[in-house]
C-alpha positions in Angstrom: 65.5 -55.3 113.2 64.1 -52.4 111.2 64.4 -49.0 113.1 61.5 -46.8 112.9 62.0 -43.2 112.9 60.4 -39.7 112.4 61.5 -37.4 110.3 60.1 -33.4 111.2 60.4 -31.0 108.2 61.3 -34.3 106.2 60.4 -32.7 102.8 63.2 -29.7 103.6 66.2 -29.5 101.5 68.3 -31.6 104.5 64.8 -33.5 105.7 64.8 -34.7 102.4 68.3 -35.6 101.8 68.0 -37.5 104.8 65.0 -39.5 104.3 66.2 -41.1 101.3 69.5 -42.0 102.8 67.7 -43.8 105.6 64.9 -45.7 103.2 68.5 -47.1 101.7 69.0 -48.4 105.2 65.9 -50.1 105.5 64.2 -48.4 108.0 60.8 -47.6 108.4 60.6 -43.7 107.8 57.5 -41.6 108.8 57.9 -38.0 107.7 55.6 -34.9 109.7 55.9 -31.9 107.2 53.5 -28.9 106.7 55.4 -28.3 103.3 55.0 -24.4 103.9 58.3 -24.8 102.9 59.4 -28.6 102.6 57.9 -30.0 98.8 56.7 -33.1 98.1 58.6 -33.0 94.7 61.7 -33.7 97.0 60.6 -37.0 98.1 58.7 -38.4 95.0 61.8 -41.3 94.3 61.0 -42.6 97.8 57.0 -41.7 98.0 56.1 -45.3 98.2 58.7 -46.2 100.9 57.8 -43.7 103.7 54.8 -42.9 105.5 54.5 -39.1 104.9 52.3 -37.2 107.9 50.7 -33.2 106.3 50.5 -31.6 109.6 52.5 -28.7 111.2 54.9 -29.0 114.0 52.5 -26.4 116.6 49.3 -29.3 116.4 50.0 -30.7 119.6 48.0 -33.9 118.7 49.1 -34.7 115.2 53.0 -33.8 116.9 51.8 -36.8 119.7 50.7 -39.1 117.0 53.2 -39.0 114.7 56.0 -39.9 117.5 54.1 -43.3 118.0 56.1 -46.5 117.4 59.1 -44.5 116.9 62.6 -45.6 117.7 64.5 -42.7 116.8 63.1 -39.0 116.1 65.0 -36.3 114.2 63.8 -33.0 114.6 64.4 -30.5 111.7 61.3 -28.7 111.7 62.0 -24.8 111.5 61.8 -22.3 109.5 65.0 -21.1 108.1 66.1 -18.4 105.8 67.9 -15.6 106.8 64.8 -13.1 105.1 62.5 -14.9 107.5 64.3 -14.1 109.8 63.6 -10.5 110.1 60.5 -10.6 108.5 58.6 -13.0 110.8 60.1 -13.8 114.0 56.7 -14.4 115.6 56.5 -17.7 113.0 60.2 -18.9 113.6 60.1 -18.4 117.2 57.0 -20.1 117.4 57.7 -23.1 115.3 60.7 -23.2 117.3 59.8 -23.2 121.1 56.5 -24.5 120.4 57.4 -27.3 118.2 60.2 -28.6 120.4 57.7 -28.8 123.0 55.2 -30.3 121.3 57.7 -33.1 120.2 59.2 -33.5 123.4 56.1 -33.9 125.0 55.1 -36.8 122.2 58.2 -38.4 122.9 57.5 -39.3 126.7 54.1 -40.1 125.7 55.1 -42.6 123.6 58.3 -43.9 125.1 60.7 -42.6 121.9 64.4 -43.5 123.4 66.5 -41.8 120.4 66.3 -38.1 119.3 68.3 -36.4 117.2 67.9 -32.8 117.3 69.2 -30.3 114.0 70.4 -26.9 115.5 72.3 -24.4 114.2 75.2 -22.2 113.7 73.6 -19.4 114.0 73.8 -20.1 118.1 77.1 -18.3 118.8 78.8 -16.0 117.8 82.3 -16.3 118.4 85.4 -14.5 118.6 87.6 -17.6 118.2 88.0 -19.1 114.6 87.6 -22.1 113.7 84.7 -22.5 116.4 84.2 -25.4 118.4 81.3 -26.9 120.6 82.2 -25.1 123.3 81.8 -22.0 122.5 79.1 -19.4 124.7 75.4 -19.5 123.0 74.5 -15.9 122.8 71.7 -13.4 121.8 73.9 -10.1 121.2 70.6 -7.9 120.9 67.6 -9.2 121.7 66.0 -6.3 119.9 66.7 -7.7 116.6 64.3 -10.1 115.1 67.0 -11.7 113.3 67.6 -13.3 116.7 64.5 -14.8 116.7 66.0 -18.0 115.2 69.1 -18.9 116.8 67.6 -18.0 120.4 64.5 -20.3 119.2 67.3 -22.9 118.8 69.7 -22.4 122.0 66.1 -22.9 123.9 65.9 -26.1 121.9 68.7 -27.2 122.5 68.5 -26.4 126.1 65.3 -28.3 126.9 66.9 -31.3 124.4 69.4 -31.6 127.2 67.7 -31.0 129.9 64.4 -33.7 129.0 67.1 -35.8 127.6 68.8 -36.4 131.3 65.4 -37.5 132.4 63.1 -38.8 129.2 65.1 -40.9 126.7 68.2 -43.3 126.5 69.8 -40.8 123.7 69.7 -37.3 122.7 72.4 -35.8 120.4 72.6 -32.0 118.9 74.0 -31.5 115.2 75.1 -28.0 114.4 75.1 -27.9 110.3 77.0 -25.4 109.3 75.8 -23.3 106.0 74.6 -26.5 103.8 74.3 -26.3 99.9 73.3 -28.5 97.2 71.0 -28.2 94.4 66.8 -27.5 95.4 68.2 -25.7 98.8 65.8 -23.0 98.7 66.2 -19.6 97.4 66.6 -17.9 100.7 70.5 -18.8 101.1 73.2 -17.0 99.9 74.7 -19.2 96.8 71.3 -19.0 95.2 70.9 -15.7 95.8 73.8 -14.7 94.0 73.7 -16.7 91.4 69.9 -15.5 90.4 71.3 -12.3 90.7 74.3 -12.5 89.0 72.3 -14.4 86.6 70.2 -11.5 85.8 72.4 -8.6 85.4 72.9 -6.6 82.1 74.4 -8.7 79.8 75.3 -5.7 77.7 77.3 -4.6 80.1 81.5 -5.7 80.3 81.7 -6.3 84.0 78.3 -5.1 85.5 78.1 -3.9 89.2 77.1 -6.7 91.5 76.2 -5.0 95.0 76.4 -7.2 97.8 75.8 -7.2 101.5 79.0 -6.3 103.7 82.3 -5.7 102.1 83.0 -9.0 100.8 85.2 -9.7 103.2 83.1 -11.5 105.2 83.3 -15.3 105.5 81.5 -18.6 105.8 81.9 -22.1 105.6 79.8 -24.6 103.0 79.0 -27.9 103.6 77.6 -29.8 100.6 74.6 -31.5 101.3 75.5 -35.4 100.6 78.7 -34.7 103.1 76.1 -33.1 106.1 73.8 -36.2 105.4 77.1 -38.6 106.3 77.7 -36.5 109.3 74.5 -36.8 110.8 74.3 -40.6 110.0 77.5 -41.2 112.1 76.3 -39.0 114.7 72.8 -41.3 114.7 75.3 -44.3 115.1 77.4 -43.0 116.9 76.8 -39.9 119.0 77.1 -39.8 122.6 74.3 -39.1 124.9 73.9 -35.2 125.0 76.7 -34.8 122.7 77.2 -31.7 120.5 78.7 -32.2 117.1 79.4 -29.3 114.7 78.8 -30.3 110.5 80.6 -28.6 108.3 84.0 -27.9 106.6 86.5 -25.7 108.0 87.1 -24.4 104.3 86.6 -20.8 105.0 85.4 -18.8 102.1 85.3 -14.9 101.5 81.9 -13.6 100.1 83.4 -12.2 97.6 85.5 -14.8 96.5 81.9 -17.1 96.5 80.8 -14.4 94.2 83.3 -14.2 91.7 83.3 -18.4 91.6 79.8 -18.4 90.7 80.1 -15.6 88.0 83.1 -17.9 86.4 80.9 -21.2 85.9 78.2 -18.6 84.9 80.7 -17.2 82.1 79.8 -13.7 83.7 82.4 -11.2 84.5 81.4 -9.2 87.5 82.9 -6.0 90.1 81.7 -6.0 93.8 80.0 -3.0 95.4 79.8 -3.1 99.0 77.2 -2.0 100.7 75.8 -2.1 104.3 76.2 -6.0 106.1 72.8 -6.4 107.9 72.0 -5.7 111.5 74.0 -9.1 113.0 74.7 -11.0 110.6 78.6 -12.4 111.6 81.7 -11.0 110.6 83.3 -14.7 109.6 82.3 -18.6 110.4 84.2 -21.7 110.1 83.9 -24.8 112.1 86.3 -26.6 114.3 84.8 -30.3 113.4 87.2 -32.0 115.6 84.6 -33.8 117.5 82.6 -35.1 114.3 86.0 -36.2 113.1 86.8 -38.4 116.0 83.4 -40.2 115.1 85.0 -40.8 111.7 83.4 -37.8 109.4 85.8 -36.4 106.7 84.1 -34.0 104.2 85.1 -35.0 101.1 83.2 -32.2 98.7 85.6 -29.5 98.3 83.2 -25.9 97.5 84.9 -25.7 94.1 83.8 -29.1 93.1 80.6 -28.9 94.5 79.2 -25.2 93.0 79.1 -26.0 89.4 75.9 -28.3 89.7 74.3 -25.9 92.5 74.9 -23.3 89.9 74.0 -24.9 87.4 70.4 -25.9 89.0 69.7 -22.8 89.8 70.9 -21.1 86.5 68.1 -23.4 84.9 65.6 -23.3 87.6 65.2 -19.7 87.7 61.4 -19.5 87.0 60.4 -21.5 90.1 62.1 -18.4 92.5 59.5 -16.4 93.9 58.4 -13.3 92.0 60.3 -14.4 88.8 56.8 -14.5 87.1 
């Protein structure tokens, strides 16, 4: 029997990815997207395959409408980017809280058993690394707007689990951990370096790249077609109000990141610290022990995976914003 499930923020970098996975399923994909940020470019292989919904997350009615028939939802909707983050924390808090409440609220209308909800790692901040599920959910200073997005998220995951006792047969929370692939976006930090790495003097022997932090600082990437596995097992096979983290537990220094993307651009660089920005963590790498038990294994090592991202972005420089 063919599954019918909504996509929100379906034409986003991992909305995307995850649409055309499931159309090679078989199932009957609608996708809700206000492509402030998502693009329709994304989805063009698999445009006559989905039913694709132009309406934001906060319309309460078009939210209702678009949960109709469906079997399964998964919510991605948000508005990520750690420079959105600061700069407008009225939008990502309101696309947050608002959205998850519109979309839990079509879901009881219409009787949706299944939802899948995307969170974040940007929920904790731990002490203890590699970080499992279990770690404390935590706004350190509710005074700075970066904060705006992961406490929009601990609320949605909150009232996932809480409706999800009561409203629906399923509900599982996926914590993807600092995704990459080629198209992600330019407010990340691997295209961010490499556009500005990209663009330093080439006259220069070893210009001065300045970064954020020390360089010491660490994170963990998951390539895109390895998060997309992930969240397919956890579809199959999550348990009901389960948490899973996605990610590796390859724990890369920024610095490190930057020098690798220098190498495939044939640039030689030197680092110069500078001030890390108001809460932005120290290190992250995932414990993925519980997404492991399911059976997911990421199999995209960061070394193999940056040369293409690199590479995308070294010849898609024109599309950033403000490069005309």
């Amino acid at each position: 029997m063919t599954r019918r499930v909504l996509v929100t923020g379906g034409a986003g970098f991992i909305g995307a990815a995850i649409v055309r996975r499931l159309v090679t399923r078989g199932w009957a994909v609608r996708v809700l997207d206000n492509f402030s940020r998502g693009a329709a470019h994304r989805l063009a292989d698999v445009s006559g395959s989905i039913e694709c919904l132009h309406a934001d997350i906060r319309d309460r009615e078009a939210v209702a409408s678009a949960c109709e028939r469906a079997d399964l939802v998964i919510h991605l909707a948000a508005v990520n980017g750690t420079r959105h983050f600061y700069e407008a924390p009225v939008t990502v808090l309101d696309v947050a809280i608002r959205g998850m409440l519109n979309l839990l609220d079509g879901c009881r209308l219409h009787h949706v058993p299944e939802l899948v909800l995307a969170s974040s790692s940007e929920v904790y901040h731990a002490s203890t690394i590699p970080t499992d599920e279990t770690a404390p959910l935590l706004v350190p200073d509710p005074h700075n707007p970066r904060y705006a997005y992961s406490g929009g998220k601990i609320a949605s995951e909150l009232m996932a689990l809480n409706w999800g006792r009561e409203h629906f047969r399923r509900v599982v929370i996926v914590r993807p951990h600092n995704v990459y692939g080629p198209d992600m976006g330019f407010d990340h930090v691997i295209p961010e370096l490499t556009l500005r790495i990209r663009n330093l003097p080439s006259c220069e022997r070893a210009p001065r790249l300045q970064i954020q932090g020390t360089g010491k600082e660490t994170r963990s990437f998951v390539h895109i077609s390895d998060l997309v596995d992930g969240l397919l097992l956890c579809i199959d096979q999550g348990a009901h109000l389960g948490i899973y983290h996605l990610g590796t537990m390859e724990e890369v220094l920024i610095a490190d990141l930057a020098f690798r993307i220098a190498a495939h651009l044939e640039r030689t660089i030197e680092i110069v610290p500078n001030k890390l920005a108001p809460g932005s963590p120290a290190r992250r790498c995932t414990n993925i022990g519980r997404a492991r038990a399911l059976g997911f294994e990421p199999r995209i090592q960061l070394d193999d995976g940056l040369p293409d991202v690199v590479r995308w972005y070294d010849q898609n420089a024109s599309l950033a914003p403000g490069s005309n």
